[in-house]
N, C-alpha and C positions, 0 to 999 in steps of 0.2 A: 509241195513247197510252201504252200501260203499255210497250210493249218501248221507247219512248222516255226514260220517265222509267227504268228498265231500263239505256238506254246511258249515261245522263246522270250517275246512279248511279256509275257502274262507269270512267266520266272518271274522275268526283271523285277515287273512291277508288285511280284510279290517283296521281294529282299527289299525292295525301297521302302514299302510300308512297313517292315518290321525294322529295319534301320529306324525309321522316324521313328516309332514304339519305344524302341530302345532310348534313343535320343528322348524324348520325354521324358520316359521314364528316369532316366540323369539328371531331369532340368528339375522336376519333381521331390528328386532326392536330396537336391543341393537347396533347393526352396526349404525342403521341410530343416535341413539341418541350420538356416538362416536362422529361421525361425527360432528353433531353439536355442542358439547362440545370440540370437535377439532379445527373448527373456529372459534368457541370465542373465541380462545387462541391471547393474545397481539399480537402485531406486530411485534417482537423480532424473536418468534415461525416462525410466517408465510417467515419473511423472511429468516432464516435459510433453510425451505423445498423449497423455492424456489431457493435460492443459492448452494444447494446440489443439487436439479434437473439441474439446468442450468451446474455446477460443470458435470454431468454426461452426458448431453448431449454433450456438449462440447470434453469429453472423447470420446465418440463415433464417433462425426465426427470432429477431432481435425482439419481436415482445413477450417472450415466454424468459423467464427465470428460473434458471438452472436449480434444483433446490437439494443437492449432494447427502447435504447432512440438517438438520434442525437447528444442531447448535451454527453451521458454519456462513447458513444463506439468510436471508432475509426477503421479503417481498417486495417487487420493485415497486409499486404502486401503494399498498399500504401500509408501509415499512413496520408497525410495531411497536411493542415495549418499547421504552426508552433504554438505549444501546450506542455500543459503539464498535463500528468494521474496522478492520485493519484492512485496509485498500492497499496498501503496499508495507512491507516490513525490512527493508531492504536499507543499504547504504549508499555513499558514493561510486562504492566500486559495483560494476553490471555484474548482476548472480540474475542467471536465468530464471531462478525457483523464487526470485523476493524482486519485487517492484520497487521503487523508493519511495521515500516517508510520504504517509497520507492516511488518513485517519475517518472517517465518516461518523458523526453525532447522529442518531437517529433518536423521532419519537413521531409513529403517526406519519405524515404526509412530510414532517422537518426534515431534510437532509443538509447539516452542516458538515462541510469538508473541510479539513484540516490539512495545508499543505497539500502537494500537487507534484510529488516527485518525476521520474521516468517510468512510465508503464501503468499513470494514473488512469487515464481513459481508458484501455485493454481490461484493467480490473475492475471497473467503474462498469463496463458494457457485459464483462463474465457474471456479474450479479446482476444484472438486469437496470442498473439506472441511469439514467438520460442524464444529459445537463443539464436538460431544462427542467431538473425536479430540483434543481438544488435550491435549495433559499439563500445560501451565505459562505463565503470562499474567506478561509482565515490562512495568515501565514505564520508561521510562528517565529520565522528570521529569513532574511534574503539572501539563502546559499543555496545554489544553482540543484541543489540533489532534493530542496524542499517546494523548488517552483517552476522547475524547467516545463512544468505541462501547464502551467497559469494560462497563458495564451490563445490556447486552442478551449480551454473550458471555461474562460470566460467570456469568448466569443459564442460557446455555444448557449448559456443561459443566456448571454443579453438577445440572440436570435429567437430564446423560448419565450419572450415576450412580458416575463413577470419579472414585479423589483424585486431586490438582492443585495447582502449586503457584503462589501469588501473591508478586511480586517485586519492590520498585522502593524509592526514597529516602524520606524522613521522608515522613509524610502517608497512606501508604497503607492500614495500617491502619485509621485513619480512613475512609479512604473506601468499602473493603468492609463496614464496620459502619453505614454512612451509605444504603448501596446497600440490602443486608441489611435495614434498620430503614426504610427509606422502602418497598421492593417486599416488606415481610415476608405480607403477604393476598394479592399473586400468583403470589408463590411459594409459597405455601400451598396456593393453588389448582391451579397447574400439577403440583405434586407429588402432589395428592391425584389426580388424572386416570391419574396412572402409580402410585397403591396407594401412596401412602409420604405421610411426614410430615418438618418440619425435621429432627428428631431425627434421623431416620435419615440425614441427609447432611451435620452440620453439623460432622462431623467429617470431611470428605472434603477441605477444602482447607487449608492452611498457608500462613502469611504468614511472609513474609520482610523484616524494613526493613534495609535497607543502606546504610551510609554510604561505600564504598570501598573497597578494599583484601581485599575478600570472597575468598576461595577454597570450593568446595565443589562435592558433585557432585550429579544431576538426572536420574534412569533410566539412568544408567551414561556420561550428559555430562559433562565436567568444567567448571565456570563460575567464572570471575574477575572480578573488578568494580574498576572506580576508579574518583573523582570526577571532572568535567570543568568546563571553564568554558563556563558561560550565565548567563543571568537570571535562574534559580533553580537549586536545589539537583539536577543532574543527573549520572545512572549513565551509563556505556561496559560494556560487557558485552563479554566474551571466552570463545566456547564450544569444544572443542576436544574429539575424539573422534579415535581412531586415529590420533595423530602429525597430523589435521590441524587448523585452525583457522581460525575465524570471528571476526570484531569488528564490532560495530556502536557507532558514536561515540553517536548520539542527537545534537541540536542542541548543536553543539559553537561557541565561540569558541576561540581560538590557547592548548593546553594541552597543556604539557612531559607531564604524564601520560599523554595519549592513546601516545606513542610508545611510552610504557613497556608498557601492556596491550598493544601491538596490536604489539609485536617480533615479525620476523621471520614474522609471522601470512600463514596463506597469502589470506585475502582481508578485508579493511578496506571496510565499507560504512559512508560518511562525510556527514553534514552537507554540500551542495555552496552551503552561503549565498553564495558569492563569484565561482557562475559566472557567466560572461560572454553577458550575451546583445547580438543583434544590433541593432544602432543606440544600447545603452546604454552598451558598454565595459565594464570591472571597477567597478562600484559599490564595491568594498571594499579599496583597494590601501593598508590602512596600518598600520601598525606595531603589533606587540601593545598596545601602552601605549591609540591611539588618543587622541581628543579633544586639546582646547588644551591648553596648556602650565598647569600649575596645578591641570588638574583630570583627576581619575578617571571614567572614563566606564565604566560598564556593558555589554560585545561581546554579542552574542546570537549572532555567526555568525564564518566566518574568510574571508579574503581565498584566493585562488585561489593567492596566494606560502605564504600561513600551510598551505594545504592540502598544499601539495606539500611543504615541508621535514617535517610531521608525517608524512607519507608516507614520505619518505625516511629520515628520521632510524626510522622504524619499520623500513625494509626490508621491507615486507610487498610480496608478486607481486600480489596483484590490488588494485587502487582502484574502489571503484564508488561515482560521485558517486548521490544520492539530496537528496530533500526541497525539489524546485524547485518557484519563482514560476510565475505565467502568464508568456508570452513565450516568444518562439524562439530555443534558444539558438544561440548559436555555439562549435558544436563544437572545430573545429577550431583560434580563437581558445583557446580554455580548453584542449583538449589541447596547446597550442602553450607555452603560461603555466604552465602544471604539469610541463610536460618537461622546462624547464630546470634541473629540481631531481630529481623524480623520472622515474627509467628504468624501470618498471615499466608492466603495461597500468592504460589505463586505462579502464575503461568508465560510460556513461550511460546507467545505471538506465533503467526505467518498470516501471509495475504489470506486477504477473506474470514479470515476466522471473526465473528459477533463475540463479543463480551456484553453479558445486561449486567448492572447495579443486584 
């Protein structure tokens, strides 16, 4: 009786383990078919999980610098040729794959920042730089998709201890004494953590308001400013080190100035509002006046025609469009539209990508 109930046992507990086996082996099969249903996902997909994983490595070992590609990374500590990152290439509307408008000057130890969109810091920390390496925070106009991170990174240089300078058109003033007088108790607090008090840093930065036509220098950069046309009061910046030079338009409509800052400039990183994406055609094919007859319309952006003659009429070697919509563009449409004017390269931006002179 007992070696019976014994065998009967030792069935049972046979079937159950190959039951479980089986059961595996189903959970196994549906894992593997995830998977492959998983990388057929577009390219969109693939690179969000690689940009959250680099995003997380990074987190882990914040002093080492991701280094992908030559042309795309730079050194977080000894930055380089004199260059310029695309820290965000994005617009007002959230695209997971484009940060918003931000621009990094590099030469050497110099890191000027240009604007301060949504997703400034996250791209700012995937290349490896601190805020406490920046030397000089510019704005190029006070629309919320060019400064919504201003806050957080200029609390964190004034924390790294060294002067710095703040840059950009009417308004900004205001806004560091606005910033200053709303976070004055946690900056109070962060500094007393590191021994110090306001007093001791509140002489550590200078403001700048600029209306245009600026010449002056910046840790041995030279920087020129004109006004441009948008929807508010907006700066072009032109930096230039060693016989070479940099221009960043900022959100530009069709403006005889920009040519003038950015002559002969070895690289023009421009406003691209008027490229051409695929199934929409040129959204902006019209004459600087724009609007009906009778009335003044207000441009926020320029046509793909208006980009190319500023381009040309500039002569400047490199073009690199930035500050794009969601949607896919059409490259080749849009280099096609821009060539008939300007014979220069021309390249399409994304975050992180370095351009050198």
């Amino acid at each position: 009786m007992i070696m019976g109930k014994i065998i009967t046992a030792l069935i049972f507990l046979n079937l159950f383990l190959v039951d479980g086996w089986a059961q595996n082996q189903n959970i196994i099969t549906i894992n593997q078919a995830a998977i492959v249903q998983h990388n057929g996902n577009d390219r969109h997909d693939s690179n969000l999980r690689s940009q959250s994983a680099q995003y997380a490595q990074n987190r882990e070992a914040p002093e080492q610098t991701n280094i992908q590609d030559s042309q795309d990374r730079t050194t977080s500590e000894s930055g380089g040729a004199f260059s310029v990152m695309l820290i965000g290439s994005g617009a007002p509307v959230y695209n997971p794959d484009r940060s918003g408008p931000s621009a990094l000057v590099r030469q050497g130890k110099r890191n000027f920042l240009v604007d301060m969109g949504n997703g400034t810091q996250a791209r700012l920390n995937e290349a490896g730089i601190r805020a406490r390496q920046l030397n000089a925070l510019f704005f190029t106009h006070h629309h919320l998709d060019h400064n919504e991170e201003f806050a957080p990174i200029f609390i964190g240089v004034l924390l790294g201890g060294r002067p710095f300078l703040i840059a950009g058109p009417n308004n900004t003033k205001a806004y560091v004494q606005t910033i200053t007088s709303l976070y004055d108790e946690d900056i109070a607090y962060r500094l007393k953590r590191r021994n110090r008090t306001f007093d001791d840093v509140k002489d550590n930065w200078k403001i700048k308001e600029l209306k245009g036509g600026e010449q002056f220098s910046h840790e041995g950069i030279k920087i020129s400013t004109i006004k441009v046309n948008h929807t508010i009061y907006t700066i072009a910046y032109r930096f230039e080190m060693d016989g070479k030079s940099i221009v960043i338009s900022g959100d530009v409509a069709y403006s005889p100035s920009l040519p003038e800052l950015a002559k002969d400039a070895d690289v023009l990183v421009i406003d691209s509002g008027g490229v051409i994406k695929k199934g929409n055609g040129n959204r902006r094919r019209r004459p600087p006046g724009g609007g009906k007859a009778g009335q003044k319309r207000i441009r926020a952006h320029s046509s793909m025609d208006e980009i190319a003659r500023m381009a040309k009429d500039a002569n400047v070697k490199k073009l690199v469009l930035t500050h794009f919509t969601p949607g896919e563009i059409d490259e080749v449409a849009t280099k096609k539209a821009i060539a008939k004017q300007f014979k220069g390269e021309i390249i399409f931006g994304h975050d992180l990508m370095v351009v050198s002179p």
